[in-house]
N, C-alpha and C positions, 0 to 999 in steps of 0.2 A: 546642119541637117545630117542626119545618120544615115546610115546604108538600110534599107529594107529589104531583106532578103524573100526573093520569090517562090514560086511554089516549080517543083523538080517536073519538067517536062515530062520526065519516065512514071511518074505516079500515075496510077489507074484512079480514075476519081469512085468514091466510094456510094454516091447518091447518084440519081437520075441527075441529066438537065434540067429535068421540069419534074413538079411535084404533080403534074396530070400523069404519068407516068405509074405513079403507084396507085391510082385508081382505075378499078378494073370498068371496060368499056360499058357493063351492064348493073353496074352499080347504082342502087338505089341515091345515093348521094349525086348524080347526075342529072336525078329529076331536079330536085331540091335547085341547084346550080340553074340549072334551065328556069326557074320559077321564077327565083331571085333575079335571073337577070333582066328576064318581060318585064320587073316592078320598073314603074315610073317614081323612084325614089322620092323627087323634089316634089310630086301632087301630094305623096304621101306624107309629106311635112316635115320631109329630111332636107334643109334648110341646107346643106353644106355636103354633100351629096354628089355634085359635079364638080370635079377637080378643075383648079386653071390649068394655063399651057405650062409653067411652073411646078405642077405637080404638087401643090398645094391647096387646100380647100379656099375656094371659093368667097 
């Protein structure tokens, strides 16, 4: 097996943590987000929709 070389403790990371970050708190796309998450996916005949404990569909 080979040496993998890591990432330099001294780098400043160039993106957020989180990609919520670059969405500003009054964003229209927040509603959208908010919508989407009230769906009851699986009524709506999204079959594969809840993940197992695995982290793989269903």
């Amino acid at each position: 097996m080979s040496f993998i070389d890591g990432d330099s403790r001294d780098e400043i990371s160039l993106l957020p943590a989180c990609v919520d970050d670059y969405v500003a708190p009054d964003s229209p796309v927040r509603v959208v987000d908010a919508f989407v998450a009230s769906l009851d996916l699986a009524e709506l005949g999204f079959n594969r929709a809840v993940a197992a404990a695995t982290g793989r569909p269903i």
